[in-house]
MMTF fields as JSON, N, C-alpha, C and O atoms, coordinates in Angstrom:
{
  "mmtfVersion": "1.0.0",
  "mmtfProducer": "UNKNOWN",
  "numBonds": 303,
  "numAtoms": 304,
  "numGroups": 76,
  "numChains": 1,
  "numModels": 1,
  "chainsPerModel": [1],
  "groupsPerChain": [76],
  "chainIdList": ["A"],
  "bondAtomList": [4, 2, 8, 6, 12, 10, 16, 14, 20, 18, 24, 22, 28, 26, 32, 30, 36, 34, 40, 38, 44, 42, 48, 46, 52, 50, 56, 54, 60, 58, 64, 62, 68, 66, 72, 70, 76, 74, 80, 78, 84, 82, 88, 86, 92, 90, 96, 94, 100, 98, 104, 102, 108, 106, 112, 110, 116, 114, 120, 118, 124, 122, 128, 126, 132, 130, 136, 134, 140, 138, 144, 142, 148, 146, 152, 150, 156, 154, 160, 158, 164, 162, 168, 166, 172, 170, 176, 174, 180, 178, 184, 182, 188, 186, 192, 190, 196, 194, 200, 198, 204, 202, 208, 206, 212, 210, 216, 214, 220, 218, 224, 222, 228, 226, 232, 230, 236, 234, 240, 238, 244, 242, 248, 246, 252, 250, 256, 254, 260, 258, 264, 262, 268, 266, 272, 270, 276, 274, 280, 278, 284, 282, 288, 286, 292, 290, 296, 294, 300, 298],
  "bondOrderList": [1, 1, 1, 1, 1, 1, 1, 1, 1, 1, 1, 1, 1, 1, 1, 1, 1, 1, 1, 1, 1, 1, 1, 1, 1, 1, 1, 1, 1, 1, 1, 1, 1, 1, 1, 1, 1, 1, 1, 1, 1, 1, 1, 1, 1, 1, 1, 1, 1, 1, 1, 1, 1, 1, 1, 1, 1, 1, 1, 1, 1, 1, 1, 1, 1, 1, 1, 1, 1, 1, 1, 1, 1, 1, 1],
  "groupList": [{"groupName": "UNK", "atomNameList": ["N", "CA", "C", "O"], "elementList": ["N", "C", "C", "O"], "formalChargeList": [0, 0, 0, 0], "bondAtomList": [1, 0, 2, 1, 3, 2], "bondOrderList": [1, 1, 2], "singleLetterCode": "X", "chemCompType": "L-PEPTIDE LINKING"}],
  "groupTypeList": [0, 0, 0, 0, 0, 0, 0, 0, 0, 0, 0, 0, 0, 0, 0, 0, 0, 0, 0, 0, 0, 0, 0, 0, 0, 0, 0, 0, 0, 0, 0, 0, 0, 0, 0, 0, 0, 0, 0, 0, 0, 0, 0, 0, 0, 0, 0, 0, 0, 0, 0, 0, 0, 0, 0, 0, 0, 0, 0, 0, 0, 0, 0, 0, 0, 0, 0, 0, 0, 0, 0, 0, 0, 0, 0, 0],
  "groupIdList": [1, 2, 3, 4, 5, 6, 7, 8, 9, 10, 11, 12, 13, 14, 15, 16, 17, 18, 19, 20, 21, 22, 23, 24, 25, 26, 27, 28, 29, 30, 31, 32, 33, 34, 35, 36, 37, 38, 39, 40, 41, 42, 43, 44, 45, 46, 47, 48, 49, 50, 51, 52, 53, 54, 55, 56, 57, 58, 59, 60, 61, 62, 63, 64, 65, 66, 67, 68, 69, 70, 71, 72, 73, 74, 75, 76],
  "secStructList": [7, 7, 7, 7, 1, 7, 6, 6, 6, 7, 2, 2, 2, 2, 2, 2, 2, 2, 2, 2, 2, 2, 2, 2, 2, 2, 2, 2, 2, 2, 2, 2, 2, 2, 2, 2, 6, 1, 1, 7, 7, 2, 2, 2, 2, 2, 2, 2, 2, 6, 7, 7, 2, 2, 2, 2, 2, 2, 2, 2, 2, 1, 6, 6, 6, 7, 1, 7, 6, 2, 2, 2, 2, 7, 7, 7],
  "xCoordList": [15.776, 16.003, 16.922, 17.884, 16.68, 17.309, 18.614, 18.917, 19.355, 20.98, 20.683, 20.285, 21.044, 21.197, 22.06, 21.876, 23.227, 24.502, 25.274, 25.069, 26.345, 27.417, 28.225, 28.235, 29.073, 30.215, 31.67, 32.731, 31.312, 32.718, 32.163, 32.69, 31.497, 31.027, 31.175, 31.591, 31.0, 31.595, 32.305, 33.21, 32.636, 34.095, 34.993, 35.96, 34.595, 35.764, 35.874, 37.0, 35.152, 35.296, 35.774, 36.37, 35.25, 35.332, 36.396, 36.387, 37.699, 38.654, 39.65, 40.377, 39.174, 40.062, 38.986, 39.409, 37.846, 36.844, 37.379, 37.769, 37.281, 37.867, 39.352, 39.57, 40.171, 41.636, 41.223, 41.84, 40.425, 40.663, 39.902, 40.509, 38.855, 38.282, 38.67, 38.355, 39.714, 40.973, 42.07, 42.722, 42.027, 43.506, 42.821, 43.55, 41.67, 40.586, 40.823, 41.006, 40.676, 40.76, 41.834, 42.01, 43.005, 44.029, 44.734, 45.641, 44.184, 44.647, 43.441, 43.552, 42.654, 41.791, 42.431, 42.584, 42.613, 43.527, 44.559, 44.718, 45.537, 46.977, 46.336, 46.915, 45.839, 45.418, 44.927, 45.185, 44.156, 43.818, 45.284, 45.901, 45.73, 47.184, 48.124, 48.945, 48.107, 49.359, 48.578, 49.392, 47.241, 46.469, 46.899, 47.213, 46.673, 47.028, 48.375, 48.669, 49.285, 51.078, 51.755, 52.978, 51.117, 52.057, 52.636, 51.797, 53.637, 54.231, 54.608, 55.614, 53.601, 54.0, 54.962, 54.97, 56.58, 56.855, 57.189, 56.125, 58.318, 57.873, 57.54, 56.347, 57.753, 56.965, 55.476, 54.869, 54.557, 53.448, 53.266, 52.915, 53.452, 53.369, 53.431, 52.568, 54.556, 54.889, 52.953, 52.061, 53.018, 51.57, 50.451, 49.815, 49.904, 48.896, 49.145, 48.285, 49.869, 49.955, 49.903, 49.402, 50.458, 49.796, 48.98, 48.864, 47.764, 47.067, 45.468, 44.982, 45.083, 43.387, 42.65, 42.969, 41.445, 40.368, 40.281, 40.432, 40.024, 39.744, 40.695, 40.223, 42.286, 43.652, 43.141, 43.245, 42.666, 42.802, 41.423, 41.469, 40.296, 39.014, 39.014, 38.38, 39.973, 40.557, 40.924, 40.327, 42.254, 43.472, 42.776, 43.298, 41.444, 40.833, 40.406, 40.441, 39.994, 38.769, 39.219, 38.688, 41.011, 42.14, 42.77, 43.432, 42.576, 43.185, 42.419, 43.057, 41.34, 40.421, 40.969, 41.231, 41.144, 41.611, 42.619, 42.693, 43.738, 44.791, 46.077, 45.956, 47.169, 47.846, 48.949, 49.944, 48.971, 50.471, 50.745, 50.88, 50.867, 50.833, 51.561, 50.81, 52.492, 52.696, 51.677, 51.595, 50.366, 49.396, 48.471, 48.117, 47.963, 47.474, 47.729, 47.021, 49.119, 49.417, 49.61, 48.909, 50.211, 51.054, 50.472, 51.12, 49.313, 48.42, 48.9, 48.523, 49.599, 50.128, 51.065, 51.618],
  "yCoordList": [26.936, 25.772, 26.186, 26.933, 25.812, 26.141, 25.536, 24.35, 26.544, 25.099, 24.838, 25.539, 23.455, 22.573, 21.916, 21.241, 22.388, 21.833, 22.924, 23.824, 23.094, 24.083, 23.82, 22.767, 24.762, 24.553, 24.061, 23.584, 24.323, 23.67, 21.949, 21.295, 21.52, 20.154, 19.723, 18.572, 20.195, 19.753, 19.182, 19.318, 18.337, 16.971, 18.473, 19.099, 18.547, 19.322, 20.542, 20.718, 21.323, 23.129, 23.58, 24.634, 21.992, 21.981, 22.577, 23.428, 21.832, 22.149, 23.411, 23.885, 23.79, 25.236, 26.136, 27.138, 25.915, 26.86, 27.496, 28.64, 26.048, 25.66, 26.75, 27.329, 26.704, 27.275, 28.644, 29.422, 29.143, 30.459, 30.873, 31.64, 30.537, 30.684, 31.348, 32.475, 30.269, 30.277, 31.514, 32.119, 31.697, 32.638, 34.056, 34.895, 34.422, 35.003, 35.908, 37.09, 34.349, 35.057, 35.351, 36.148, 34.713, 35.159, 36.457, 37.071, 36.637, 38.026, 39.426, 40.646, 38.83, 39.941, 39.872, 40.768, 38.834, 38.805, 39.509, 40.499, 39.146, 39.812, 41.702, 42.524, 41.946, 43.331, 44.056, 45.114, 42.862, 43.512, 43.552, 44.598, 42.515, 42.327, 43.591, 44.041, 44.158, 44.815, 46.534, 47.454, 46.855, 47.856, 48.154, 49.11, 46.519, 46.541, 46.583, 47.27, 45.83, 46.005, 46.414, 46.488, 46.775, 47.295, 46.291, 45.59, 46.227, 45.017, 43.65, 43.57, 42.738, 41.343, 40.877, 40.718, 40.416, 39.542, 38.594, 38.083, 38.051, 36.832, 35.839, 35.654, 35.234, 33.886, 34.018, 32.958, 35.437, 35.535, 34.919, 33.76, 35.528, 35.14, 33.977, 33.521, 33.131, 31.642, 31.073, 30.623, 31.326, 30.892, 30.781, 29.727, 32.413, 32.444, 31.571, 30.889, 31.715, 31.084, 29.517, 28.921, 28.8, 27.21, 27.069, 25.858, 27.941, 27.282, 26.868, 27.137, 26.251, 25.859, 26.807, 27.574, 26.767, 28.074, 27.925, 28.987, 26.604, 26.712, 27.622, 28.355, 27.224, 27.945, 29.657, 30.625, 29.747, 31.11, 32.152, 33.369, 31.255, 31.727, 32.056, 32.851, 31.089, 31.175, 32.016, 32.954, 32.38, 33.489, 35.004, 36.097, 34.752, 36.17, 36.541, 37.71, 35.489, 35.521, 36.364, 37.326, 35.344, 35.769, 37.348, 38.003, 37.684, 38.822, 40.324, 41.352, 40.199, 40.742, 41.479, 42.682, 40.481, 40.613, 40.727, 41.326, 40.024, 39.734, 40.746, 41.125, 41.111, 42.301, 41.951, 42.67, 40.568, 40.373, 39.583, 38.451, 39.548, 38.833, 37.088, 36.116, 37.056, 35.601, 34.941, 33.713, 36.201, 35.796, 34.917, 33.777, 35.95, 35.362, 33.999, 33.135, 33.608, 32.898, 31.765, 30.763, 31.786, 30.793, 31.036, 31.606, 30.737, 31.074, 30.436, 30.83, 29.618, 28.484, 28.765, 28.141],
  "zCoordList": [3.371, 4.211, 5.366, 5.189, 6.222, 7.722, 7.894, 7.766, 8.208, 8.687, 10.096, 11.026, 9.941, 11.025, 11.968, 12.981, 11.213, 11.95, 12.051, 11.237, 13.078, 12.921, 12.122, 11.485, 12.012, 11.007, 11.937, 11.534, 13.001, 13.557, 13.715, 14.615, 13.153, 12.839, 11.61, 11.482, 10.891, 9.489, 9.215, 10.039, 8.3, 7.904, 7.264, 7.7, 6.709, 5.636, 6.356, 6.822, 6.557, 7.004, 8.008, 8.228, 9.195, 10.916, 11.532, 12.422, 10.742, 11.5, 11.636, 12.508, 9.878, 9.371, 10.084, 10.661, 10.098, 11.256, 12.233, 12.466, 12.995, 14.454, 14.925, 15.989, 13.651, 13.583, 13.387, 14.115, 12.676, 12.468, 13.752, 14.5, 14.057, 15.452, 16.374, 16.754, 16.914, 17.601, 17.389, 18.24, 15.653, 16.012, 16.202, 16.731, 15.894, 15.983, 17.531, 17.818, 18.452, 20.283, 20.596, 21.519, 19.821, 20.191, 19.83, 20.39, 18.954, 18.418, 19.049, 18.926, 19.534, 20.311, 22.06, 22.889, 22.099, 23.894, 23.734, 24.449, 22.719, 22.48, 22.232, 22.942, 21.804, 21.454, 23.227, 23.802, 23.573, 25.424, 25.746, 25.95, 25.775, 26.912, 26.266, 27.066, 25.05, 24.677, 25.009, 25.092, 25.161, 25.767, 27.408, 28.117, 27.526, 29.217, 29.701, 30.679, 29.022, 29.683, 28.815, 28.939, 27.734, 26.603, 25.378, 24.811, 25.075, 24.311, 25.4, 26.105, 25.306, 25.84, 25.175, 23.955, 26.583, 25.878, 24.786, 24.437, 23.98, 22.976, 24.185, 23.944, 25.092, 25.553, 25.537, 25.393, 25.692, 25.613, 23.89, 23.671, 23.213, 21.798, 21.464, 20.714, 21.974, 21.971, 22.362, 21.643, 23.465, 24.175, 23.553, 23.522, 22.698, 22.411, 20.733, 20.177, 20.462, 19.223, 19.234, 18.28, 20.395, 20.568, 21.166, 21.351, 21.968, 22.844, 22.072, 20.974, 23.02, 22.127, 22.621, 23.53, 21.913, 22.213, 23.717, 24.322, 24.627, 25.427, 26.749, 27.618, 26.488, 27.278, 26.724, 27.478, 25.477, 24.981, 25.653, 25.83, 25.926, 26.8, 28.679, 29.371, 28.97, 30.306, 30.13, 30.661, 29.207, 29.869, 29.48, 29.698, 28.838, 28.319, 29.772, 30.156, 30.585, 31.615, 32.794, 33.349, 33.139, 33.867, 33.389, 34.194, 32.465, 32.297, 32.99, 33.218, 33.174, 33.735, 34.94, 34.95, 36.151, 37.112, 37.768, 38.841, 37.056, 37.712, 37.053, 35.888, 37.776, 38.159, 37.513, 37.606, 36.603, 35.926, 34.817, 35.282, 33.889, 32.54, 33.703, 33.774, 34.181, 34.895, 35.53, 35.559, 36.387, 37.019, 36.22, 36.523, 34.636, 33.897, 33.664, 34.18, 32.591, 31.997, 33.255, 33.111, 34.103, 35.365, 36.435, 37.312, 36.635, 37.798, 39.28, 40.383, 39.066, 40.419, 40.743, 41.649]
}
């Protein structure tokens, strides 16, 4: 039988999904950023550890290009 729904939809599974998901990108960004500047920071750490997948998909996107862990994180 075919699944039909995701699992980040689920009542019960969705949300611990959702969380590990999440700490998932963050710990693959933190692994780029500490390749790229070395040891980030604790405020980087502070960051990746509260942000939602979505802050955590941006700052993967931003890291790409930009020339400074502040650029990343504080773009304005």
């Amino acid at each position: 039988m075919p699944v039909t729904t995701s699992l980040f939809d689920h009542k019960v599974l969705g949300r611990e999904f959702k969380r590990g998901f999440a700490v998932g990108q963050a710990r693959f960004l933190r692994r780029g950023l500490e390749y790229r500047f070395k040891k980030p920071p604790k405020w980087v750490a502070g960051k990746l550890e509260t942000a939602t997948s979505a802050q955590l998909e941006e700052w993967a996107i931003r890291s790409v290009d930009m020339k400074s862990l502040k650029a990343i994180f504080d773009p304005d």
